[in-house]
N, C-alpha and C positions, 0 to 999 in steps of 0.2 A: 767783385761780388758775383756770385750765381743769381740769375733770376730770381726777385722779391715775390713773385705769384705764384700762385698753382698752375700748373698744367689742366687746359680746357678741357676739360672731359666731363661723362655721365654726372659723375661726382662731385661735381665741380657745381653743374645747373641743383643737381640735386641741393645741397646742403646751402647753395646762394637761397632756395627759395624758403627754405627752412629758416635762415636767418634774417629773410624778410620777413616771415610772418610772425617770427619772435618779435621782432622791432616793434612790429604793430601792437600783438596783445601787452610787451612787456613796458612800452610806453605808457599804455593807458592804464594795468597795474601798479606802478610806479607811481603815476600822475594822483592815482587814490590812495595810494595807501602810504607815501611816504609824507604825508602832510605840508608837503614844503611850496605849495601849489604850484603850477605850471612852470614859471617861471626859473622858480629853486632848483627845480627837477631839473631839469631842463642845465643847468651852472652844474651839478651835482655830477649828472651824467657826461656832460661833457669833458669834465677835472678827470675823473676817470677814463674817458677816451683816450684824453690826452696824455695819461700814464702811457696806455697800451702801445698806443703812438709813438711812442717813444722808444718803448721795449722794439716794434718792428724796426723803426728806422735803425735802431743801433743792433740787429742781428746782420749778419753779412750771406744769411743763405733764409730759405723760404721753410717755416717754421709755421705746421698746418693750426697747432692747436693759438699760437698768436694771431696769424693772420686771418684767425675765422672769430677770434675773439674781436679783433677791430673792427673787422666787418658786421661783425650783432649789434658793438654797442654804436657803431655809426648809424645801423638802423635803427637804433633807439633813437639815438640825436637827431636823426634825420624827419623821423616822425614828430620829435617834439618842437622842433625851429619849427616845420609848419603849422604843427598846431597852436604856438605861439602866435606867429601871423594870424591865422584865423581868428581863434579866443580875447587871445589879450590886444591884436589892436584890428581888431574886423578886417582884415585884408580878405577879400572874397577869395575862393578855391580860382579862379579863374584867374585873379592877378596874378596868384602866389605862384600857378602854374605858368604864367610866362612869364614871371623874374626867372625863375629856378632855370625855367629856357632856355632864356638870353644868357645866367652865369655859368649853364653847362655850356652852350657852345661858346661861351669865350673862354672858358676853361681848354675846351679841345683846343681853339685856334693858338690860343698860346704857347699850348701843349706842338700841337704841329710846327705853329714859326720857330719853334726853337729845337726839335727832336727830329722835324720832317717824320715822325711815325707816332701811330697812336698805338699801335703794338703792343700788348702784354706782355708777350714776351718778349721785350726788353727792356724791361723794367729791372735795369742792373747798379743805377745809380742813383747819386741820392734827389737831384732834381726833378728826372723821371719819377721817381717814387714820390715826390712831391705833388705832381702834377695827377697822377693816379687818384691816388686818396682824394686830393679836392673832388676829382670829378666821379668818384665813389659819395662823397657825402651830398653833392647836388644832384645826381640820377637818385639817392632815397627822400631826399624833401622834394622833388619832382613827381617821383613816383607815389609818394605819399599825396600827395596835392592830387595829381589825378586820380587817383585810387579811391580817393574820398568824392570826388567830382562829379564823377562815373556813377560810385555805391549810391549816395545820397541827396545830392543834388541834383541831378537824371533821374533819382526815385529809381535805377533800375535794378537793384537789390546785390545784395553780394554775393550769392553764387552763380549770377545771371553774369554777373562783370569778372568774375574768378574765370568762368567761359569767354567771355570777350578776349581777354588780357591774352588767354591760354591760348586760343584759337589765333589770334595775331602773331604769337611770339610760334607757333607750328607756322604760319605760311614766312615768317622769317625764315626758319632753318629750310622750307622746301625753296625758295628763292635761292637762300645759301646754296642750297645741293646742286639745281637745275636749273636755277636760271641764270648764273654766274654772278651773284649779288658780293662783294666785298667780304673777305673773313673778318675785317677790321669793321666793319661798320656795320656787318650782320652782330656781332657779338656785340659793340653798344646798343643797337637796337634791343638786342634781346637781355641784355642787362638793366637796361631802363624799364622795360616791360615786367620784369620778374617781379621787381619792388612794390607795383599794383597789385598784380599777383596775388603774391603773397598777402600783402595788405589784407585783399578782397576775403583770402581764405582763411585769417586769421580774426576779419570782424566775424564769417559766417559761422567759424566754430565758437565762439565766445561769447556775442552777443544774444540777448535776450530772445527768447522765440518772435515775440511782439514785433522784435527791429528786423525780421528774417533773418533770426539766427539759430543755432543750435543750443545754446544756452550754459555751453563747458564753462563759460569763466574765464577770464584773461587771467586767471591764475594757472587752473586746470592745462588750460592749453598751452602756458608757457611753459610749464612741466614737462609736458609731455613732449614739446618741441625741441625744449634744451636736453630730452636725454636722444634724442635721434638725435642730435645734432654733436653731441658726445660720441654716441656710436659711429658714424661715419668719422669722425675728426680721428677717435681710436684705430679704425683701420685703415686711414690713409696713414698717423703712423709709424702703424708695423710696416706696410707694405709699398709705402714709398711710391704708389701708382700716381698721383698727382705732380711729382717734383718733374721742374724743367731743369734739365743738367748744364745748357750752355745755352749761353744769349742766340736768338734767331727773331725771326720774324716770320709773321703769316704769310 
């Protein structure tokens, strides 16, 4: 098989935080308006992930408009297992962000004792690919846990923590550039931070002015989100600028 991922690029960070901030608002539209309460949702969205999942695993080359569909409705699932925790059996933001923790890096060590790399790109098999996705859907209920922790917990509002998250995930890539920090462990770093992110940017555009927000709507904004996120998925494509053509590493 050709590498299962996208090639890292502009486009790449771009449309990851597009579909984090989907995750965010289309979780909590979803959660209202399909009446099936937290929980239902929550089973509902995940039967459908696990379709998609299925379609990726059984493609043998990297297919943008699937791979960025697993990646959305994981961020739906990812948001909704922690607000599960929360809601339905009181797990503080603080616990919930260090289980999610502890099951990312046992996700990685795993991932390492058996691959010796955590590499993206090589992500050519079906175990690797295995090991991917888990630690894709534990960096957005991680990121969700904190992303809430931060906004409302800290009382430090959401576009004050959309700046925190932002400003973090910039002195990552300036470490990456200058200070010789890891290409493999800058990009988890900066994958797990995007998922707050977005979160952060998706309660500010949606939520009520009252809750420091803009007031669009988790409808409004997931609209507007899923057709950007169309449009870039449209010209990777045509133009093929994200595909890795042969297994490598960082």
């Amino acid at each position: 098989m050709l590498c299962k991922v996208p090639e890292v690029t502009l486009f790449f960070w771009i449309i990851k935080i597009l579909c984090t901030t989907i995750g965010e608002t289309a979780a909590d539209f979803l959660n209202t308006n399909l009446n099936l309460g937290l929980t239902g949702t929550t089973l509902v969205m995940g039967a459908v992930l696990a379709a998609i999942l299925v379609v990726q695993f059984r493609s043998r080359r990297y297919v943008p408009v699937v791979y960025w569909l697993a990646v959305m409705l994981i961020s739906v699932v990812g948001t909704l297992i922690t607000d599960n925790m929360t809601d339905n059996f009181g797990v503080s933001l603080w616990v919930s962000s260090g289980i999610f923790s502890v099951a990312l890096a046992a996700t990685f060590a795993a991932w390492y004792a058996s691959e010796k790399t955590l590499s993206i790109h090589s992500i050519f098999t079906f175990k690797r690919e295995g090991f991917y996705w888990l630690a894709v859907l534990f960096t957005f209920a991680l990121g969700t846990a904190t992303g809430d922790l931060v906004a409302e917990k800290l009382a430090l509002g959401y576009w004050p923590s959309a700046l925190i998250f932002g400003g973090i995930i910039a002195l990552v890539a300036f470490a990456h550039a200058f200070l010789r920090l890891g290409a493999v462990l800058a990009f988890w770093i900066a994958y797990i931070l995007t998922r707050p992110l977005g979160a952060s940017i998706g309660d500010f555009l949606s939520q009520p002015k009252d809750a420091g927000g803009l007031n669009l709507g988790t409808l409004t904004t997931s609209a507007i989100f899923l057709v950007l996120i169309g449009a870039v998925i449209i010209y990777l494509t045509t133009t093929h600028r994200d595909q890795i053509q042969a297994a490598s590493t960082f």
